[in-house]
C-alpha positions as CSV (number, residue, x, y, z in Angstrom):
1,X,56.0,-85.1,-72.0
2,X,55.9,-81.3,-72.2
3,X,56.2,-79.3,-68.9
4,X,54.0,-77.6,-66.9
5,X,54.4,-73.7,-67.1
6,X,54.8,-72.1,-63.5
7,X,54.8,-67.7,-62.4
8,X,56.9,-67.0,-59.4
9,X,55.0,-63.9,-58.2
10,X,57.0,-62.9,-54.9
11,X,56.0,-59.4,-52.1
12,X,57.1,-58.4,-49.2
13,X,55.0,-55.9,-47.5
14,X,57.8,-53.0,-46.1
15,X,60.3,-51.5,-48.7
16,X,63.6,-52.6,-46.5
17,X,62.7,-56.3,-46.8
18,X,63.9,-58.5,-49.4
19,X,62.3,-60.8,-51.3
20,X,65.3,-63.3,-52.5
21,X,64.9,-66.2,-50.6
22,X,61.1,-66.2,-51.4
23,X,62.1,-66.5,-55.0
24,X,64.9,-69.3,-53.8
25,X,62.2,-71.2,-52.2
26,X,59.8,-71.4,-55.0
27,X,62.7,-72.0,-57.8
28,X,63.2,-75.2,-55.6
29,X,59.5,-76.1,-55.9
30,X,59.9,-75.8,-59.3
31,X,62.4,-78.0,-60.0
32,X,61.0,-80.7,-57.8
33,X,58.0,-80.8,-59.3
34,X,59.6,-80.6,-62.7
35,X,58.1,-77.5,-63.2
36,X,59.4,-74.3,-66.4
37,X,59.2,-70.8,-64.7
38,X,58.4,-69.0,-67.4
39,X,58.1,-65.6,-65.3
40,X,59.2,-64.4,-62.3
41,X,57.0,-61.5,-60.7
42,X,58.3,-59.2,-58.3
43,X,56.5,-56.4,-55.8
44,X,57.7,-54.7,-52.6
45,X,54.8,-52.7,-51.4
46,X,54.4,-50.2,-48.7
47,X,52.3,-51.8,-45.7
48,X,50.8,-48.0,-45.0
């Protein structure tokens, strides 16, 4: 059976903050649910 193809697409909203354990979180997903990230999307945008 082939795979379903997942996008991580991660933000935080204030330049300091750090996005990493978002992207940990939803790798974990992932593999539960026998997912293949085939992308992982990245932003960190200014909440002004």
């Amino acid at each position: 059976m082939t795979k379903l193809k997942a996008c991580i697409y991660v933000r935080t909203s204030k330049l300091s903050q750090d996005y990493e354990r978002q992207i940990s979180d939803l790798k974990g997903y992932c593999e539960k649910k026998d997912f293949e990230i085939v992308s992982i999307i990245s932003e960190k945008v200014s909440g002004l």
